[in-house]
C-alpha positions as CSV (number, residue, x, y, z in Angstrom):
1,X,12.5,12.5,14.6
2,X,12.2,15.8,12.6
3,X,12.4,16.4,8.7
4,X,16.3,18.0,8.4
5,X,14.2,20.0,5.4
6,X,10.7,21.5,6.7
7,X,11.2,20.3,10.8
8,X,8.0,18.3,10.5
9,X,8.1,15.7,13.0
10,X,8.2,11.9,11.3
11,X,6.1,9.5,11.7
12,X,8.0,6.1,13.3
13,X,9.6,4.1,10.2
14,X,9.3,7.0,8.0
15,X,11.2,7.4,4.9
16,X,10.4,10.2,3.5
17,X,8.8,13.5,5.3
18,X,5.1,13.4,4.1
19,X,4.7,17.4,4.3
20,X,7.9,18.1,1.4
21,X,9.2,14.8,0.3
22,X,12.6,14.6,1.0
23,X,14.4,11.6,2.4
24,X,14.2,10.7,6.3
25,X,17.5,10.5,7.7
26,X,18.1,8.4,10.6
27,X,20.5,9.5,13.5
28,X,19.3,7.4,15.6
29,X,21.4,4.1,14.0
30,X,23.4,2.3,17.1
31,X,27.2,1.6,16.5
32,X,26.5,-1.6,15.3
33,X,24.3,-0.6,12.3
34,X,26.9,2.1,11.2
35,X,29.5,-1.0,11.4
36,X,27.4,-3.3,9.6
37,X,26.4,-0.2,6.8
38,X,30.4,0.4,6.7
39,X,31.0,-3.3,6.2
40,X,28.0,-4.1,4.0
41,X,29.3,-1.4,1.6
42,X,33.3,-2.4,1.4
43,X,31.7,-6.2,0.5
44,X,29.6,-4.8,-1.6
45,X,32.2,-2.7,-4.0
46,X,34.5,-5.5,-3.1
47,X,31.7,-7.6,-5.1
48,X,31.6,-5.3,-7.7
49,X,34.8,-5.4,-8.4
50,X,34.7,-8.9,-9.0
51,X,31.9,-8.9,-11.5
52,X,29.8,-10.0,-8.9
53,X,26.7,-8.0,-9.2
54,X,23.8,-9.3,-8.2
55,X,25.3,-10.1,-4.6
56,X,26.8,-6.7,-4.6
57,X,23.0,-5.1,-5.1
58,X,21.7,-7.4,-2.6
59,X,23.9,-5.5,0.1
60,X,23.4,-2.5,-1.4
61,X,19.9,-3.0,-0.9
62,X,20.0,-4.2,3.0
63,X,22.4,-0.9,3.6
64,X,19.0,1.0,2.7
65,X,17.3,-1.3,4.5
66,X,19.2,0.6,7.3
67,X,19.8,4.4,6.2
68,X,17.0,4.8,3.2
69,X,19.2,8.2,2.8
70,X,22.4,6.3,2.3
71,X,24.0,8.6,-0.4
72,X,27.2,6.1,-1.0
73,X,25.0,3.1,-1.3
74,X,22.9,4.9,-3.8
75,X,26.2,5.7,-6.0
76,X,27.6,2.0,-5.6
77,X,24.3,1.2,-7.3
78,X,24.9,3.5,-9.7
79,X,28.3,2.2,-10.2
80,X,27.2,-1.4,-10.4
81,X,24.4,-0.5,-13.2
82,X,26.9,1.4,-15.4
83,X,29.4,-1.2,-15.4
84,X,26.8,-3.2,-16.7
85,X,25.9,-0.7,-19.6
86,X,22.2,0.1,-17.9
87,X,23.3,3.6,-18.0
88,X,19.3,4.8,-17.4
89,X,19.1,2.9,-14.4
90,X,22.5,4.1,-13.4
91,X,21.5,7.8,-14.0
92,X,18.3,7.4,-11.5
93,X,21.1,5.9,-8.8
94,X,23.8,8.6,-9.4
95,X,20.1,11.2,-9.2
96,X,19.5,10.2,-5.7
97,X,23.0,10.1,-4.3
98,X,23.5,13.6,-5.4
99,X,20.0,15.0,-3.7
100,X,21.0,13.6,-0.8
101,X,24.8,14.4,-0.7
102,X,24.6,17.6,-2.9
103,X,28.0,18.6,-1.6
104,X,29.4,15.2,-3.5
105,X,31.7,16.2,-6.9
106,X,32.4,12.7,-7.4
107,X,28.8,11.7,-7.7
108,X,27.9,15.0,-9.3
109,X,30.5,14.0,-12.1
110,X,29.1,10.7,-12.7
111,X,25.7,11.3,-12.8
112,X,26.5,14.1,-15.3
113,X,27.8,11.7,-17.5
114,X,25.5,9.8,-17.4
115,X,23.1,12.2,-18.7
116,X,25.8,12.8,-21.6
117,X,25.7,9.1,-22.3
118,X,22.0,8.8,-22.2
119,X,21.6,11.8,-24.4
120,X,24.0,11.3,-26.6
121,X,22.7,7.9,-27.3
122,X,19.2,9.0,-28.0
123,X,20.6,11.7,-30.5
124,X,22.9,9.2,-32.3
125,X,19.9,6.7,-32.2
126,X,21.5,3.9,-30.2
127,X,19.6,4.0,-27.0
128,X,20.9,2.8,-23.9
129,X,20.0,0.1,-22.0
C-alpha cells in the first residue's frame, strides 16, 4: 500500500505514512468490513441519539479499529463530545475529520464553531470543558 500523499510505500498495519505523516488509508477493506464500518456507525449515532454515549464511543472506536482514516467516525466523536459540553475534545475530533475529508462543509462548519466556542469561552473566562 502507498501513501495517497507522498507515494511512499507503507509498512503492513501502518497508520500513518512515516516519510509525511498523514493518515494511511486502507482500500484494501473486504465487503464485509465496509458493512460492519456502515453498521457500526448508524448504531453508533443511533446511540448517540439516545444519550447513550459511552457505547456509542465504543463503536466509534472499533470503526477505526478498521479504517484509522474514517473521517465520519471522527465527526460522530466529535458529535458525541459536544453534546456532552467537552467542546475541546470535540474540536480535536471535528480537526481530524476535516484533514482527512477536507472537501466536508458540514464538518468544516462544526469544527469552526467549535473554535468559536472554545475561544469565546476563554475570552469571557468560562473555559470549556
Amino acid at each position: 500500500m502507498e501513501c495517497e500523499q507522498c507515494g511512499v510505500v507503507l509498512n503492513e498495519g501502518s497508520t500513518v505514512c512515516d516519510a509525511c505523516g498523514t493518515p494511511a488509508v486502507r482500500h484494501d477493506l473486504d465487503d464485509l468490513a465496509n458493512d460492519d464500518i456502515h453498521q457500526f456507525l448508524a448504531e453508533a449515532n443511533l446511540l448517540r441519539l439516545r444519550g447513550q454515549y459511552d457505547e456509542a464511543i465504543s463503536l466509534c472506536t472499533r470503526v477505526l479499529r478498521l479504517d484509522t482514516a474514517n473521517a465520519a467516525a471522527h465527526a460522530l466523536l466529535g458529535d458525541i463530545y459536544r453534546e456532552q459540553g467537552n467542546y475541546r475534545e470535540a474540536m480535536g475530533w471535528y480537526k481530524l475529520a476535516v484533514q482527512l475529508n477536507p472537501d466536508s462543509a458540514a464538518d468544516r462548519k462544526k469544527l469552526d464553531d467549535m473554535i468559536d466556542r472554545v475561544f469565546q469561552s476563554s475570552v469571557t473566562g468560562n473555559a470549556p470543558a
